[in-house]
C-alpha positions as CSV (number, residue, x, y, z in Angstrom):
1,X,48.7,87.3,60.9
2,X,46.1,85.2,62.6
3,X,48.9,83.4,64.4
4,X,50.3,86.3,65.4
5,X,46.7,87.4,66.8
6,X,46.3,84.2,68.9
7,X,49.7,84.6,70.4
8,X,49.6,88.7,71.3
9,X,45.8,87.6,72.7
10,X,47.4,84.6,75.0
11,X,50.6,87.2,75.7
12,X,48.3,89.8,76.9
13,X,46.3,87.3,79.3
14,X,49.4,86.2,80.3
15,X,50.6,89.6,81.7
16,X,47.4,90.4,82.9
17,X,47.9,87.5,85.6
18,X,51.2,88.4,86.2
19,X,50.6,92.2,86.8
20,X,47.8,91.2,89.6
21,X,51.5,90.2,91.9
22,X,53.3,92.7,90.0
23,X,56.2,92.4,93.1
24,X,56.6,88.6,92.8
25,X,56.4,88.4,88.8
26,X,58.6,91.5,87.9
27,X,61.0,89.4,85.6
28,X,58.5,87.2,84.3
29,X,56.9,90.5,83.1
30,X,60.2,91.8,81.8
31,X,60.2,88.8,79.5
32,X,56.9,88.5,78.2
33,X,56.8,92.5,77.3
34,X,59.9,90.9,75.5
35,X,58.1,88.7,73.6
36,X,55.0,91.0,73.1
37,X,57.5,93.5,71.5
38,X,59.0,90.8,69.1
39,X,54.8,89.8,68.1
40,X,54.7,93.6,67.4
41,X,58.0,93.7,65.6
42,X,56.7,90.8,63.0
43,X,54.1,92.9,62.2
44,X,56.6,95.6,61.2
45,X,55.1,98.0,64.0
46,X,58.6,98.9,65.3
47,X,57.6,102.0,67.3
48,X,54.9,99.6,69.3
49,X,57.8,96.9,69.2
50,X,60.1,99.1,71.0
51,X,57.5,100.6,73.3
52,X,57.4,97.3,75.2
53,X,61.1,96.2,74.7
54,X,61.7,99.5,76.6
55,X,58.6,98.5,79.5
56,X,61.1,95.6,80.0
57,X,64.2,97.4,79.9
58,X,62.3,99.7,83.0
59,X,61.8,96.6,84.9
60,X,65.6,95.1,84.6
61,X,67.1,98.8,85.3
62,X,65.2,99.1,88.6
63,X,64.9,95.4,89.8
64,X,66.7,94.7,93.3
65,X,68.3,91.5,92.8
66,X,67.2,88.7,95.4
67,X,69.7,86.0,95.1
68,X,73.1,85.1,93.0
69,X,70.6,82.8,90.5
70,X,68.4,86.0,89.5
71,X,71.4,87.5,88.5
72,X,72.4,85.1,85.9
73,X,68.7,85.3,84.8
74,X,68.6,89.0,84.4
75,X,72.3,89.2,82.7
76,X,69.9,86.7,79.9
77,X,66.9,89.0,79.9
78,X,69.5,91.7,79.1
79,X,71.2,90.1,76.4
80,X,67.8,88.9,74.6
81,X,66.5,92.1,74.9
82,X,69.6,94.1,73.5
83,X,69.5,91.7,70.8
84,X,65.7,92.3,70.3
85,X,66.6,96.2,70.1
86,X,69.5,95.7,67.6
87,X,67.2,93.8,65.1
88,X,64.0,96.5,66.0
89,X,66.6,99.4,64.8
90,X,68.0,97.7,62.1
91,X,65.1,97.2,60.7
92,X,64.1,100.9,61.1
93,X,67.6,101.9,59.4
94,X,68.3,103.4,62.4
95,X,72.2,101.9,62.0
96,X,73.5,104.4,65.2
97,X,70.9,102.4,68.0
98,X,71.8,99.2,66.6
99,X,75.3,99.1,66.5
100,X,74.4,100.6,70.4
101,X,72.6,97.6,71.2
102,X,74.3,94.7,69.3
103,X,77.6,96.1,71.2
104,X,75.6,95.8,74.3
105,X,74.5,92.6,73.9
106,X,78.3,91.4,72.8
107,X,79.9,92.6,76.2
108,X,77.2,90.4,77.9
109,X,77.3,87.5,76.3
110,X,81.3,87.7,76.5
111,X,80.8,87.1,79.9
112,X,78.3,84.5,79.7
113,X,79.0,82.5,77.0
114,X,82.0,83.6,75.1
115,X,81.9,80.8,72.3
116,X,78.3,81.1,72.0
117,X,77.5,80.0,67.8
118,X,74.1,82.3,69.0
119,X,76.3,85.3,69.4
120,X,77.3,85.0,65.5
121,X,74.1,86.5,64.8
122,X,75.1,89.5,66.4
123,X,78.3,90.0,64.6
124,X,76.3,89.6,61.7
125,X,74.1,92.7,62.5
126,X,77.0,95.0,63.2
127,X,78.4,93.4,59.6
128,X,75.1,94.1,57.4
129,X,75.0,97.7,59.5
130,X,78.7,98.6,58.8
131,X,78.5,96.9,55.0
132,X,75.5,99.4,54.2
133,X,77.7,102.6,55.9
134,X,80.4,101.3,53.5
135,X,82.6,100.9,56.5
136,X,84.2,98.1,54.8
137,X,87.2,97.0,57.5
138,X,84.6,97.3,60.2
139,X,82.3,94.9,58.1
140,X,85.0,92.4,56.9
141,X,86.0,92.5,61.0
142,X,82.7,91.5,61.7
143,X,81.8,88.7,59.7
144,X,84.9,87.1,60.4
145,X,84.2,87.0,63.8
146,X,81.0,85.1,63.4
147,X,82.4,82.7,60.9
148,X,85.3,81.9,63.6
149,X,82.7,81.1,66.1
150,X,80.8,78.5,63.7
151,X,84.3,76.9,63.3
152,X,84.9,76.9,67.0
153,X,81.6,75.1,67.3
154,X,82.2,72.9,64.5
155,X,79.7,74.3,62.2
156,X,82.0,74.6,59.5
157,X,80.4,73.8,56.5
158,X,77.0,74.0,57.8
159,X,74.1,75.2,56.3
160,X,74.5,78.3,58.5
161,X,78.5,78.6,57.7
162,X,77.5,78.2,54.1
163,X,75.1,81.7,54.8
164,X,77.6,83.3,56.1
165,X,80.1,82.8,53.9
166,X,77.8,83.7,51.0
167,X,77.6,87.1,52.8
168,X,81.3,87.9,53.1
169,X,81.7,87.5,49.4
170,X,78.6,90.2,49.0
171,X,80.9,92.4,51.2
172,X,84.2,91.5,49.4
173,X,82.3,92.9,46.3
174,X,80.6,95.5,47.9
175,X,84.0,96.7,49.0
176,X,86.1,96.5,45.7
177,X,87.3,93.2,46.6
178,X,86.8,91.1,43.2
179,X,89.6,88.7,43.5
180,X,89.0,88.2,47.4
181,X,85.4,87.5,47.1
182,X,85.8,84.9,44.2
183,X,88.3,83.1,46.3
184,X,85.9,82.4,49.5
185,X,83.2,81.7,47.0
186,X,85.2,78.9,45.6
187,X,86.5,77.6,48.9
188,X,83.3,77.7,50.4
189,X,82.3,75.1,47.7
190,X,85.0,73.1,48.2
191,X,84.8,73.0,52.2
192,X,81.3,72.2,51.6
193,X,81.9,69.5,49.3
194,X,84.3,68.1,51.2
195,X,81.8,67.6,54.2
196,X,79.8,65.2,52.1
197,X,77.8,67.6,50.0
198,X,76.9,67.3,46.8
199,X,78.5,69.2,44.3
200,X,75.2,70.2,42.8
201,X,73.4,71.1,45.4
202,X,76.1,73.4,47.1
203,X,76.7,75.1,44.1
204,X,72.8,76.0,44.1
205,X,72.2,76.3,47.3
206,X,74.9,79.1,46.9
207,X,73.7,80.9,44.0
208,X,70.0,80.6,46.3
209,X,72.1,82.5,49.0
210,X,74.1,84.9,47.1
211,X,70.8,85.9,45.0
212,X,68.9,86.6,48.2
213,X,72.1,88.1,50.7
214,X,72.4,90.3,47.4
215,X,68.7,91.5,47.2
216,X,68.5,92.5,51.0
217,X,71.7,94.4,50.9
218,X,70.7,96.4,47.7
219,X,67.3,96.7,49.5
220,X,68.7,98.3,52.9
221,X,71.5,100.3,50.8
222,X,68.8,101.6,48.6
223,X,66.1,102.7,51.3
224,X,68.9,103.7,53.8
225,X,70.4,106.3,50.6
226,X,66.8,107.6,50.7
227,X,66.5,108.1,54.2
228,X,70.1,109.8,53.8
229,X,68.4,112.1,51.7
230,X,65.3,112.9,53.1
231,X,67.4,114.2,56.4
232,X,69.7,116.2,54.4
233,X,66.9,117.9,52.7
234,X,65.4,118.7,55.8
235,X,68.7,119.1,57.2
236,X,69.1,121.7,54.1
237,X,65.8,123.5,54.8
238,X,66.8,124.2,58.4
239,X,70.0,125.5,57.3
240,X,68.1,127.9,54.7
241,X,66.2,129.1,57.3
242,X,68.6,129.4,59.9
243,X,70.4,131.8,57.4
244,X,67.2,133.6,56.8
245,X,66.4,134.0,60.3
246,X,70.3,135.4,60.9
247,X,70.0,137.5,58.4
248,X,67.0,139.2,59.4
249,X,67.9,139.6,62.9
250,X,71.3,141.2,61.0
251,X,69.6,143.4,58.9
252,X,66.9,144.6,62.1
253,X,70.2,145.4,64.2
254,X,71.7,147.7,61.0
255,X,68.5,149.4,60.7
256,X,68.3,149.7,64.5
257,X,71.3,151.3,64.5
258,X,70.8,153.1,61.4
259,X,67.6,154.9,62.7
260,X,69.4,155.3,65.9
261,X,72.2,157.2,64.4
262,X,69.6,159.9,62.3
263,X,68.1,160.4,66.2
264,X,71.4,161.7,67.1
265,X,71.9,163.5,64.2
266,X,68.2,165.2,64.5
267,X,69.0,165.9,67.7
268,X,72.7,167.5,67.5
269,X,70.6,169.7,64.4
C-alpha cells in the first residue's frame, strides 16, 4: 500500500501542475486521472476508481481536436480508458457496464491496431463475463478469438497462450463440455512441448493455471449468485409492496364508491 501511497501523492502533484494551464494540458490531465483511477482501483475503491476514469472521459468527450496527431492520441486515451472501465466493472460484478466498455474499447482498437496480442485481454473480459452468465457460445466465441490473436502474433505456446488455453478448458467444463475440454488440455501440452518445454514443467505449470483460472471463476460465480440474490430479494420486496400499495388504493376506491352509493341511497330515502 505504501507504494501505492507514493505514486497517488506524485500523481496528485502531478495534476496539480497541469491544472494551473488547464487549456494547454487537457489530455495530459485526461491520462493521469487515468492512472489516478487505476491507483484507486488497486486499492479495491472502485467507486473512487471510476470517479476519475469518468473526470477523463469528460475531458476526451468535450476536447476540440487541434491537429490529425491529437487524434490518434485521443482514439489511445479512449481505448485505455474503456479498458480501465471494463476491468473497474468487472470487478464490481457489474457484468452489463463491462461488456459495454470492453465492446467499446474492441471497435477502437479494430481500427487501430487490429492484430493487436494487447487486445486479447479484452476478449478475455467479455469471456470470464459471459462464462459466469453461463452464456456458454458467447464465452467459447470469445476466448477463441484471443487465442487466434496470440497465434497471429506467434505466441503460440507462450506462457500467455498456455493461460489462456488453461481457461478455455475451465469453460469447456463449465459448459458440459467434458470430452472437448480434455482434448485442448492435452493438446495444449503437447504444443507446448513441442516448443521446447519440458514435459514436467508444462504439465505443472498447467495444473498451477487450471488450479487458479478454476478458483477465480468459482469465486466470481459464487459472489455474482449472491448478488443475484440480494437484487431479487429486494426486487421481491418491491414487488410485495407494489401489490400492497395497489391493493389499498383498490380497496379505498371500492369503499369510495361503496359510501358513495349509501349517499345516494340516503338521499333518494
Amino acid at each position: 500500500m505504501g507504494d501505492l501511497d507514493t505514486e497517488n501523492k506524485y500523481s496528485q502533484e502531478i495534476l496539480l501542475v497541469y491544472k494551473r494551464n488547464e487549456e494547454k494540458y487537457k489530455l495530459k490531465i485526461a491520462d493521469l486521472y487515468n492512472t489516478i483511477g487505476i491507483n484507486f482501483g488497486l486499492r479495491n475503491n472502485h467507486i473512487k476508481e471510476r470517479e476519475y476514469f469518468f473526470f477523463a472521459k469528460n475531458i476526451l468527450d468535450n476536447y476540440k481536436l487541434k491537429n490529425l496527431d491529437e487524434r490518434k492520441n485521443v482514439q489511445e486515451q479512449y481505448l485505455n480508458l474503456f479498458n480501465s472501465l471494463s476491468l473497474s466493472y468487472i470487478n464490481s460484478l457489474d457484468f452489463e457496464n463491462t461488456i459495454y466498455y470492453a465492446k467499446k474499447s474492441l471497435a477502437i482498437s479494430e481500427k487501430l491496431a487490429p492484430n493487436s496480442s494487447e487486445t486479447a485481454a479484452t476478449y478475455v473480459v467479455l469471456a470470464r463475463c459471459y462464462t459466469v452468465e453461463k452464456q456458454c457460445d458467447s464465452a467459447i466465441f470469445y476466448i477463441n478469438q484471443a487465442l487466434n490473436l496470440l497465434e497471429l502474433n506467434n505466441l503460440r505456446g507462450s506462457d500467455l497462450w498456455l493461460n489462456y488455453r488453461s481457461f478455455k478448458v475451465n469453460i469447456l467444463a463449465r459448459c458440459d463440455k467434458a470430452e472437448e475440454a480434455k482434448s485442448i488440455a492435452d493438446s495444449s501440452i503437447k504444443i507446448a512441448i513441442a516448443q521446447g518445454n519440458s514435459p514436467e514443467s508444462v504439465l505443472s505449470q498447467l495444473l498451477v493455471l487450471n488450479q487458479n483460472t478454476n478458483a477465480e471463476l468459482s469465486s466470481m460465480e459464487d459472489q455474482f449468485r449472491e448478488k443475484e440474490k440480494i437484487t431479487y430479494q429486494k426486487h421481491a420486496k418491491e414487488r410485495i409492496l407494489l401489490i400492497a400499495i395497489v391493493f389499498a388504493l383498490i380497496l379505498v376506491s371500492g369503499l369510495g364508491f361503496v359510501f358513495h352509493r349509501l349517499r345516494q341511497n340516503k338521499k333518494r330515502n
